[in-house]
C-alpha positions as CSV (number, residue, x, y, z in Angstrom):
1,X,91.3,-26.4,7.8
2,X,89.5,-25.3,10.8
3,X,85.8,-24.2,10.1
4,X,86.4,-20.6,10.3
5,X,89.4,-20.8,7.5
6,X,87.1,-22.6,5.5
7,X,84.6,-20.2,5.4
8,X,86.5,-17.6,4.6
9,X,87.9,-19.7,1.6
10,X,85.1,-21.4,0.3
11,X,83.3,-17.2,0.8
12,X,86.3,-15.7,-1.2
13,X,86.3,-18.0,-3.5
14,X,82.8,-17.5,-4.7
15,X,82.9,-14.4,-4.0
16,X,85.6,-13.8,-6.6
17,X,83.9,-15.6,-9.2
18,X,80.8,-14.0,-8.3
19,X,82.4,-10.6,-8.7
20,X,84.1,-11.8,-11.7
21,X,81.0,-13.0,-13.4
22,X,78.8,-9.9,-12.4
23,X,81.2,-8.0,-13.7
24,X,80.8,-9.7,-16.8
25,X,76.8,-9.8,-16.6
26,X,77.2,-5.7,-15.9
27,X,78.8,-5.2,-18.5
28,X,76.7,-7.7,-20.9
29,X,73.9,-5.9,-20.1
30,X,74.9,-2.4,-20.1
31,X,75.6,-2.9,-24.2
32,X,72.4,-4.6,-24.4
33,X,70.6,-2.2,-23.1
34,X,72.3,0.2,-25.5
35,X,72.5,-1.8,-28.1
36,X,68.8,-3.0,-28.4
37,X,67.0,0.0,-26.8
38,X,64.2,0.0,-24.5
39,X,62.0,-2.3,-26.2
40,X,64.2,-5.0,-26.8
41,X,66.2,-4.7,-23.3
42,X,63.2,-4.5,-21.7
43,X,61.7,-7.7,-23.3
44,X,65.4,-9.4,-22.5
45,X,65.0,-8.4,-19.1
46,X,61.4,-9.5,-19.0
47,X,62.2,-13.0,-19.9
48,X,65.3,-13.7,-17.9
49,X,63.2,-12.7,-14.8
50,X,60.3,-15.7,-16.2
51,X,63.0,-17.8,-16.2
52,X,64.4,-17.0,-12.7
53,X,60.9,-17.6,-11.7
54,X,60.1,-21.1,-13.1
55,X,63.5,-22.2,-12.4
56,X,62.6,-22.6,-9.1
57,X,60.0,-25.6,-9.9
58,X,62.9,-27.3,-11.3
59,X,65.3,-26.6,-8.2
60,X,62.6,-27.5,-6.1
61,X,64.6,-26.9,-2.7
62,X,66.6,-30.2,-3.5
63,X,70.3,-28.6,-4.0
64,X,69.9,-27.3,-0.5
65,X,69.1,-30.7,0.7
66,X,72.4,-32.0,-1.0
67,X,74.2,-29.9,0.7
68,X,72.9,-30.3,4.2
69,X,72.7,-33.8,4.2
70,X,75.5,-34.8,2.5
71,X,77.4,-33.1,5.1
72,X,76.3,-35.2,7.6
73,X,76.2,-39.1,5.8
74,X,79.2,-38.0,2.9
75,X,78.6,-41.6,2.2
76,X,75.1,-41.5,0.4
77,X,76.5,-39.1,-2.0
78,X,75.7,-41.4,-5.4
79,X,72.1,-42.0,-4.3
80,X,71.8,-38.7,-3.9
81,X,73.4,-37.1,-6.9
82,X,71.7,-39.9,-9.2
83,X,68.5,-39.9,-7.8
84,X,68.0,-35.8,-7.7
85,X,69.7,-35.5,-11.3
86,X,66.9,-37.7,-12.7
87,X,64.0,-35.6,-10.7
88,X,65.0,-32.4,-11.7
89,X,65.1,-33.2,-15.5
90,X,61.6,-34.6,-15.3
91,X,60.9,-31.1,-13.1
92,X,62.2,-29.2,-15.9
93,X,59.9,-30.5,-18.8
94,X,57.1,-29.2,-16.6
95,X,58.5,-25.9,-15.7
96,X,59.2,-25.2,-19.3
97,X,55.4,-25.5,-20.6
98,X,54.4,-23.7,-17.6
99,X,57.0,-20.8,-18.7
100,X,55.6,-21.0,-22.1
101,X,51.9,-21.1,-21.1
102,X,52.3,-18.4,-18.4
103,X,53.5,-15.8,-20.7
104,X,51.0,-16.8,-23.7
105,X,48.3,-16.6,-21.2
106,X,49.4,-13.0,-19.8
107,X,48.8,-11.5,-23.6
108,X,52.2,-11.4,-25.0
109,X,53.1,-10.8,-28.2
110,X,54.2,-14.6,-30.8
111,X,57.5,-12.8,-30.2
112,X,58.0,-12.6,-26.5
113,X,56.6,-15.8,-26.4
114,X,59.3,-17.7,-28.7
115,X,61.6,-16.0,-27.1
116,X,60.4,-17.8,-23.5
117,X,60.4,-21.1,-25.4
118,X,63.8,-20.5,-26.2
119,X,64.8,-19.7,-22.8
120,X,63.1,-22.7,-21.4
121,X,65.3,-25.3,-22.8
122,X,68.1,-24.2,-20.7
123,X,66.2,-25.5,-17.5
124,X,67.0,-28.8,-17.2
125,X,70.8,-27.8,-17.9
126,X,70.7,-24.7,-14.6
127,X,69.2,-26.6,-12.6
128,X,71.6,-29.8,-12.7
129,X,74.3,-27.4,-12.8
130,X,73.1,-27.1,-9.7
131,X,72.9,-30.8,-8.5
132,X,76.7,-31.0,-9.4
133,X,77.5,-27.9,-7.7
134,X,75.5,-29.0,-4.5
135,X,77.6,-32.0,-3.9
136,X,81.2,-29.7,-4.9
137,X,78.8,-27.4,-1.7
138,X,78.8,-30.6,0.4
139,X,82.6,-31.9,0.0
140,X,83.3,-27.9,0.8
141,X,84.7,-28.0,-2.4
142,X,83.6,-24.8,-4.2
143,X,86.9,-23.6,-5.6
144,X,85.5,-26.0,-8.4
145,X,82.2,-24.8,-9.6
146,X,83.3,-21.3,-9.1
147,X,85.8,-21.4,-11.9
148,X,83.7,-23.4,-13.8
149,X,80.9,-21.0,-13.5
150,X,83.5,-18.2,-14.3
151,X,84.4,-20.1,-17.6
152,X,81.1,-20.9,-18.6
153,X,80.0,-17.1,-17.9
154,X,83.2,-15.9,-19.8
155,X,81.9,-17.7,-22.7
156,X,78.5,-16.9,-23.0
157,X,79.1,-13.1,-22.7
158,X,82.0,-13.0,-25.3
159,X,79.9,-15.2,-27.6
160,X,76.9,-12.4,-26.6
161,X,78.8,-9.2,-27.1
162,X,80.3,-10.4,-30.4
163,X,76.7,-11.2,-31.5
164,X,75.5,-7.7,-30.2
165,X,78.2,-6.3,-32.3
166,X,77.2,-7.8,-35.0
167,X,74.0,-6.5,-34.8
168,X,72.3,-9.2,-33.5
169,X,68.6,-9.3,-31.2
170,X,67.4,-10.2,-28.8
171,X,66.5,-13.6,-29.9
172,X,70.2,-14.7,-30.7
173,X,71.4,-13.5,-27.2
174,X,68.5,-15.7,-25.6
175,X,69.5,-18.8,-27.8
176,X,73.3,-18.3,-26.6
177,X,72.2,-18.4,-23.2
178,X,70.2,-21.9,-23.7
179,X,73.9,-23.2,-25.0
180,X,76.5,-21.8,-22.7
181,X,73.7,-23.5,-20.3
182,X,74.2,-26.6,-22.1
183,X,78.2,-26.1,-22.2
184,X,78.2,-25.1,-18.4
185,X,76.3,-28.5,-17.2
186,X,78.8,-30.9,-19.5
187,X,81.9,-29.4,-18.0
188,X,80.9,-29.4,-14.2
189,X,79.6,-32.8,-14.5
190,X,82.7,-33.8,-16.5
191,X,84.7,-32.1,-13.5
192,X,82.4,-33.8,-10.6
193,X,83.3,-37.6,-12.5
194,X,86.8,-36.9,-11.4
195,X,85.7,-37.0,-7.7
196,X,82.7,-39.5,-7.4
197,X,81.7,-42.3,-9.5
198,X,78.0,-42.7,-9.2
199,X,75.8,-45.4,-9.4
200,X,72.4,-45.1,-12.0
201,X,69.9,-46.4,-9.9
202,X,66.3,-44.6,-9.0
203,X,65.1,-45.1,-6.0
204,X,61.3,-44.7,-5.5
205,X,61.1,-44.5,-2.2
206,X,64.3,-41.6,-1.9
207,X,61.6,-39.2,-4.3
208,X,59.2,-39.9,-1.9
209,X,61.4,-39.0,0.8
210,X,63.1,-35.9,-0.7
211,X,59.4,-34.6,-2.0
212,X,58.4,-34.6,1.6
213,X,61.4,-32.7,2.8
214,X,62.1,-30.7,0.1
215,X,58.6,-28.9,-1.1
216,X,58.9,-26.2,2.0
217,X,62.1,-25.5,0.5
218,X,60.6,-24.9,-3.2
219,X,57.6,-23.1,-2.1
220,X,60.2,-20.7,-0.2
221,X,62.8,-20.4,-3.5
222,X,59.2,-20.1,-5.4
223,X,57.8,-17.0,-3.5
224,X,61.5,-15.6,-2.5
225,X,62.7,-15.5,-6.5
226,X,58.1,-14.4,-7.0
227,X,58.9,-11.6,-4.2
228,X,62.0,-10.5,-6.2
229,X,60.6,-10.7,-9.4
230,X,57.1,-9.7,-9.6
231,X,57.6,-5.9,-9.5
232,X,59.7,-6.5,-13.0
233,X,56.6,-8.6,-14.4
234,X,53.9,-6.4,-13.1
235,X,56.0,-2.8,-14.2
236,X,55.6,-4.8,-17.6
237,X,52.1,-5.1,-17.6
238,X,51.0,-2.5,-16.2
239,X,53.8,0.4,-17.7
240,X,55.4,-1.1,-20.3
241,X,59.0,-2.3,-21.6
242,X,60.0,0.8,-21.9
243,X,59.5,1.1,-18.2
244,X,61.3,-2.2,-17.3
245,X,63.8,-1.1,-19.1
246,X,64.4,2.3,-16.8
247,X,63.6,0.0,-13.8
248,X,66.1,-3.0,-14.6
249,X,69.0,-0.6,-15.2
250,X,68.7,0.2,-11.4
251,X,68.0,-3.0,-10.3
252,X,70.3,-5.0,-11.7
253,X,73.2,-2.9,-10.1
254,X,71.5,-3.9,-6.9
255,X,71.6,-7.6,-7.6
256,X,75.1,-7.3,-8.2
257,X,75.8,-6.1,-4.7
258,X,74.0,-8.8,-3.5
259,X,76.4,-11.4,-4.6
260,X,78.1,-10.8,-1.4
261,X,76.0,-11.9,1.3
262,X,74.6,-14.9,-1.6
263,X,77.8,-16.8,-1.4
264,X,78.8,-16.0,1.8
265,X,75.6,-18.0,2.7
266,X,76.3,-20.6,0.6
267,X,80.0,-21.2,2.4
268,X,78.9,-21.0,5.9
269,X,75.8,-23.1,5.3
270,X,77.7,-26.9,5.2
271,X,79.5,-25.5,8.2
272,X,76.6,-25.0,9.9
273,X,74.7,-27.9,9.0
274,X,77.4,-30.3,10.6
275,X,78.1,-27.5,13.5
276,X,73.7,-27.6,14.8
277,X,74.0,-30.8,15.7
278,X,77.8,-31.1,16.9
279,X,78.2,-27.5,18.7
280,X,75.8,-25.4,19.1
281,X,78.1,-22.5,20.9
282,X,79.8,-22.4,17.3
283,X,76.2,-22.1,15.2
284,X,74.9,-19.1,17.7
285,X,78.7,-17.8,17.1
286,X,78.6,-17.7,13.5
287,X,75.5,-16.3,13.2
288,X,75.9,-13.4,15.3
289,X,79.6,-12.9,13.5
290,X,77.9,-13.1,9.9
291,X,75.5,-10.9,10.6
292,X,77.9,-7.9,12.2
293,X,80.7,-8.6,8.8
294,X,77.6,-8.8,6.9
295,X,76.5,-5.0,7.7
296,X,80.0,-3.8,7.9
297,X,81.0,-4.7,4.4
298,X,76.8,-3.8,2.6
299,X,77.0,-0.5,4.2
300,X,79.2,1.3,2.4
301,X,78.6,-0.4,-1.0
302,X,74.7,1.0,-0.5
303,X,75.8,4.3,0.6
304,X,78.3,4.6,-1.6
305,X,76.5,3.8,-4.7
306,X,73.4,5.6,-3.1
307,X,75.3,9.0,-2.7
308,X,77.3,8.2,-6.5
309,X,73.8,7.5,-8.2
310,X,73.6,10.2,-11.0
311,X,77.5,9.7,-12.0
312,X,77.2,6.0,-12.1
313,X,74.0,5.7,-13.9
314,X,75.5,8.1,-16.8
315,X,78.4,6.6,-16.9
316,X,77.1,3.2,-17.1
317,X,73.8,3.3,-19.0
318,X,74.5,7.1,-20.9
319,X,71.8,9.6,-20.7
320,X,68.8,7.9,-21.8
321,X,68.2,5.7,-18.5
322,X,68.4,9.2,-16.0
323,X,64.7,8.0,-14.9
324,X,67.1,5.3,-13.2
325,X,68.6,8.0,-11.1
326,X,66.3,8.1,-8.4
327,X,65.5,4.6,-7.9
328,X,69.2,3.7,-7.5
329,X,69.5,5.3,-3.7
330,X,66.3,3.9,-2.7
331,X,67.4,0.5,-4.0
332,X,70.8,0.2,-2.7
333,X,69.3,0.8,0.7
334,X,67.4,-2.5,0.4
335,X,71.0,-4.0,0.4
336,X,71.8,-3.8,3.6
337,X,68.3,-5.3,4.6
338,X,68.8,-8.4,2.5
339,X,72.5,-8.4,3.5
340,X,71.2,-8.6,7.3
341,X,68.7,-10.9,6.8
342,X,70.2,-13.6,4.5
343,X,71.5,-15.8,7.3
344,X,68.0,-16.0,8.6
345,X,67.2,-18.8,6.0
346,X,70.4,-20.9,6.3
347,X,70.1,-20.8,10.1
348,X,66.6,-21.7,10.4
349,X,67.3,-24.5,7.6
350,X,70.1,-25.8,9.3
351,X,67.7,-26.4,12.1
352,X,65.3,-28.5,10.4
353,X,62.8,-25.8,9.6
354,X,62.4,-24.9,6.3
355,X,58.3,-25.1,6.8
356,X,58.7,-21.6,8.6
357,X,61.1,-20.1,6.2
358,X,58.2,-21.1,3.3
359,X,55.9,-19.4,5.7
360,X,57.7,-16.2,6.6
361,X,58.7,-15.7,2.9
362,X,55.1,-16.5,1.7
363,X,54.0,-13.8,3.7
364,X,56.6,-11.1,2.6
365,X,55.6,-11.9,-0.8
366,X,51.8,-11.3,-0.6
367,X,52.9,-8.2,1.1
368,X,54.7,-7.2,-1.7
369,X,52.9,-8.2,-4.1
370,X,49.3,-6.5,-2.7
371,X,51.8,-3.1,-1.9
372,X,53.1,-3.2,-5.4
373,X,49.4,-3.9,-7.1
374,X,49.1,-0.5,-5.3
375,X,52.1,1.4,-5.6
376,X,52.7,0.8,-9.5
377,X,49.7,2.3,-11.3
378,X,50.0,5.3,-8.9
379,X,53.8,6.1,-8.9
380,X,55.2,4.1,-11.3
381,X,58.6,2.6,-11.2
382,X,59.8,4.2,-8.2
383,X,56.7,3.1,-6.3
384,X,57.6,-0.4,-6.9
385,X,61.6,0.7,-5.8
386,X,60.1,2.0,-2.2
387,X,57.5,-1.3,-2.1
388,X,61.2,-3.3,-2.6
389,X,62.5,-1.5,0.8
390,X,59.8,-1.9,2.9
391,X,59.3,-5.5,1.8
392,X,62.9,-6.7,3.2
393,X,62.0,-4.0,6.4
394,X,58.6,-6.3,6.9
395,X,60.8,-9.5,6.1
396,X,63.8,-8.8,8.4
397,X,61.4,-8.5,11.2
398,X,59.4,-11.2,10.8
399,X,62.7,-13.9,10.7
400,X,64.0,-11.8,13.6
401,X,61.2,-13.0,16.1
402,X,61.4,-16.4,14.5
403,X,64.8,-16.6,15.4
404,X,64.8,-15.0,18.6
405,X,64.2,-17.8,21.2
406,X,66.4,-20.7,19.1
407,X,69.5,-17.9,18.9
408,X,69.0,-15.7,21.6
409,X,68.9,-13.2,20.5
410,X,68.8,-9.9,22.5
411,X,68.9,-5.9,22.0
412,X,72.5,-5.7,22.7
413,X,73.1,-6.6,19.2
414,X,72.2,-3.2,17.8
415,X,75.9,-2.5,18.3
416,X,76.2,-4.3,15.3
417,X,74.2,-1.6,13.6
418,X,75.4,1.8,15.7
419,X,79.0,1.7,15.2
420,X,78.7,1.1,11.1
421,X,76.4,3.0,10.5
422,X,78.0,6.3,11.9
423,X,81.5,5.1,9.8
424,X,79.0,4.9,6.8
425,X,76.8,8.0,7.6
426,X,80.2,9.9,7.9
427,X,81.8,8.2,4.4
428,X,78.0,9.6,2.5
429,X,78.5,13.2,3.8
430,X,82.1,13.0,2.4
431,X,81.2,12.0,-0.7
432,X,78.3,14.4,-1.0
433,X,80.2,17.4,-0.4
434,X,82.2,17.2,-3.0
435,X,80.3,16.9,-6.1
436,X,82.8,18.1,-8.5
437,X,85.3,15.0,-8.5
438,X,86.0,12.5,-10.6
439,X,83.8,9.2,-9.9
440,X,87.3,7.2,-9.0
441,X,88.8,9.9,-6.8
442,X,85.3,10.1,-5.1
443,X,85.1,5.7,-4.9
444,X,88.9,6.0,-3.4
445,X,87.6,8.8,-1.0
446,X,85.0,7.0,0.5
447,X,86.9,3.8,0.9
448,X,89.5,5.8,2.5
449,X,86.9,7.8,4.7
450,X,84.7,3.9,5.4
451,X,88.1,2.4,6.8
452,X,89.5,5.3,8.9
453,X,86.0,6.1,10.3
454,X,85.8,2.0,11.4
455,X,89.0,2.0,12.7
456,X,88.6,5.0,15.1
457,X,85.4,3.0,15.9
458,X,86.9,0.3,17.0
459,X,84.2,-1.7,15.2
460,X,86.1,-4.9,15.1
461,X,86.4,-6.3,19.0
462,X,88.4,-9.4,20.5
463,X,86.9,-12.1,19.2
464,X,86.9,-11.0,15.7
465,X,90.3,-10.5,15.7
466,X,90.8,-14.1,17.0
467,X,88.6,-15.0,14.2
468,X,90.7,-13.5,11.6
469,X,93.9,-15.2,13.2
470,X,92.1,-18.3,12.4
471,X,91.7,-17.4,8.5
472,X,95.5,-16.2,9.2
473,X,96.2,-20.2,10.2
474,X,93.8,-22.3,8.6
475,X,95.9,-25.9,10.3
476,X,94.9,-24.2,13.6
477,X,91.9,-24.4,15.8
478,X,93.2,-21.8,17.9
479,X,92.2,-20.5,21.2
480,X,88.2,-21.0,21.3
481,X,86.0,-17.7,22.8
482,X,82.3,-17.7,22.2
483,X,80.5,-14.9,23.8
């Protein structure tokens, strides 16, 4: 395949299972949040997000390094796989006391905190779920993990909304996660055996190597899943579960939006990593092409949903979330921020700098963090929604001037922006003038509206449509036009 038909497979692919397993996730946690009430969903929600948080000790930036490395010297895959295996189940001893600890020491309730030890055993199988998938990443192979993850997921949320049916808590769905975990890692490494036969050997000097390179890429994951999560944690503090519970309703529809641009990252990112040092006319390309698809496609999902808040909220949660109402708009928004600014990492990672993306991140988080210390006590939950927007407003700019100089980048790419945005401005103002519809006809309105609007646009120019003849014929290079 030539790189551009292997992006799009490798995105669609995981984009599929993605959609697939949020779909699954959406509707695991709209019955939990019905079926165990404010409290409880709010406490669920409050220790998945812990656990997002501390999994990043035990990730500690080493799957990226896989990837990217393995790309370039396919041939040092068993010492890598071995070697990063063994350091991320000593990581995840560590990153399960601190869970623990952390929430003990914030003033939880026994509960909450057996609940958090429960959840920490599953570490040390996510994050070598991981490893495995990172050299699938690497071989450009990720037809594999993604229906493994799709099984696993199916799995764990039949096994949870039979036990919610049931009448089971919250501490049965947490100890269900901890096993599908378990399940998930001894089929992908089961799957990976197939491909690789590795070697056990440690390698002492390899840590020390892979320490070096890789702690700029855990203190970025660290303060990227802090600056994502800490408005949860501190709503909980400071407001309650109750008010988690309003808040995570919201957010978790945007998170899974954001499975879009996440995977798409994750395919172009071997691509890139081999193209940096090989052509550089093709790593400028791709960016500026990513980011352009990027905004066409997160526009109209975050107006869309934006402009279908109160329908989908009621639908989705019933009437006893409609605090969520208003935060949904303002959230959605934030997607097409993130969806803009999620190549900005790969890129600059690709390059060999993954000290300034710790940087940059690090300082989007104390933003956030000191905006939502603020924002919270005074307005509540949808302080900490308008703190989320102007966060990724802050961030975007910040890997913008970064990435200037090593990309070029110039004003004439606000075309990107002009042309979509009008299609999606006009697609809103449809859909708000006709508020008496049912929620499909209005979903098949916009879509219909979005695609006419960026066809009359002529959004897409030359060179994409050379792109997409590439997808078309994957055996083919095909003419080559950079601009």
């Amino acid at each position: 395949m030539n790189p551009t038909a292997r992006i799009a497979k490798n995105s669609l692919v995981q984009i599929i299972a993605g959609v697939v397993n949020k779909i699954f996730g959406v509707v695991l946690i709209i019955y939990a949040a019905r079926q165990l009430g404010l409290d409880g969903f709010g406490q669920y929600s409050f220790v998945l997000s812990m656990h997002a948080i501390f999994f990043i000790v035990t990730d500690f930036g080493l799957g990226t390094l896989i990837t990217r490395d393995l790309c370039r010297e396919p041939k040092q895959e068993s010492r890598y796989f071995v070697n990063v295996l063994a350091m991320r189940v000593l990581l995840s001893l560590i990153a399960a006391g601190g869970m623990v600890g952390t929430v003990a020491l914030l003033g939880h309730s026994s509960e909450v905190v057996i609940l958090t030890a429960i959840t920490a055993l599953s570490l040390a199988f996510t994050s070598n779920v991981d490893t495995c998938n990172a050299v699938f990443f690497a071989r450009q192979r990720m037809e594999i993990p993604a229906l493994v993850s799709v099984a696993a997921n199916t799995i764990r949320v039949a096994a949870s909304l039979g036990a919610l049916a049931a009448g089971a808590g919250v501490m049965t769905l947490l100890g269900i996660f901890t096993l599908a975990a378990a399940a998930h890692f001894v089929i992908i490494l089961w799957m990976l055996l197939f491909f690789t036969r590795p070697i056990f050997s440690l390698d002492k000097i390899f840590w020390k190597k892979m320490i070096k390179e890789a702690y700029p890429l855990a203190l970025a994951n660290l303060f990227s899943v802090i600056y994502f999560r800490i408005d949860t944690v501190m709503i909980a503090s400071l407001k309650g579960q109750e008010a988690v519970g309003h808040y995570s309703a919201a957010y978790r529809l945007l998170e899974f939006t954001m499975i879009l641009p996440a995977y798409y990252c994750g395919a172009i990112f071997p691509v890139i990593s081999a193209a940096y040092k090989t052509n550089h006319q093709r790593f400028m390309l791709i960016y500026r092409r990513s980011l352009k698809y990027l905004i066409v496609v997160s526009l109209p999902l975050a107006l869309g949903t934006a402009a279908l808040a109160p329908e989908i909220i009621n639908i989705l949660y019933g009437p006893a979330y409609a605090a969520s109402i208003p935060l949904l708009p303002i959230l959605m928004w934030t997607l097409v921020l993130i969806s803009a600014n999620s190549i900005s990492g790969p890129f600059l990672i690709a390059m060999g700098r993954q000290q300034i993306v710790a940087r940059l991140i690090l300082m989007g988080m104390i933003f956030n963090i000191i905006m939502n210390a603020f924002a919270i006590p005074r307005f509540g939950i949808q302080g900490a929604a308008w703190v989320t927007l102007v966060s990724e407003v802050i961030n975007i700019c910040f890997f913008l001037v970064v990435l200037r100089k090593p990309l070029t980048l110039n004003l004439k790419m606000i075309r990107y922006f002009i042309r979509p945005l009008f299609a999606g401005g006009v697609m809103y103002g449809s859909l708000c003038l006709i508020p008496g519809w049912d929620l499909g006809f209005k979903v098949l309105l916009g879509v219909v509206v979005y695609c006419l609007m960026i066809f009359i646009l002529k959004v897409f120019d030359a060179v994409d449509f050379e792109l997409f003849g590439r997808v078309l014929r994957p055996a083919q290079d095909g003419k080559k036009r950079y601009e």
